[in-house]
C-alpha positions, 0 to 999 in steps of 0.5 A: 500500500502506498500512502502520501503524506504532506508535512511542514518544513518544521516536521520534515526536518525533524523527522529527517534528523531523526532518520538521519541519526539512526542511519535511516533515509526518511521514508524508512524511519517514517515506515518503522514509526508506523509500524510501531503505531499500529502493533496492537497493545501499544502504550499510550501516547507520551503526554497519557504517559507523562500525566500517569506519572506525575499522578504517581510522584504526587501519589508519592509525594503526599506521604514524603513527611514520613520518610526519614532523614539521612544523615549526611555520613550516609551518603559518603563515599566510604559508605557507598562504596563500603564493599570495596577496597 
């Protein structure tokens, strides 16, 4: 099947450093893109993916008063790196 597809400039170029990036001519990266996009049980877009984890960090922020401080001999090299000579 054959699809024709007009973009801006703005979107051409982007696309052509990406394809060019993964040694790619442009039809062949724009091919694999999607391709990707139409395998069933893909994820949701990248912004779906960015609000479920923002919700995940407050999730985790709400309860971050009960975490306990570290004091700072915690975060030496000595004691990181404690297992070793």
């Amino acid at each position: 099947m054959t699809i024709t597809v007009e973009i801006g400039d703005e979107l051409g170029g982007k696309l052509a450093a990406e394809a060019q990036a993964r040694g790619l001519d442009v039809p062949a990266y724009a091919r694999t893109l999607l391709e990707q996009a139409a395998q069933p049980g893909r994820r949701q877009p990248k912004d779906r993916n960015l609000e479920e984890f923002e919700k995940t960090l407050d999730r985790i922020a709400q309860f971050s008063h009960k975490i306990p401080r570290l004091p700072d001999e915690a975060l030496s090299r000595e004691s990181l790196y404690q297992d070793h000579d």
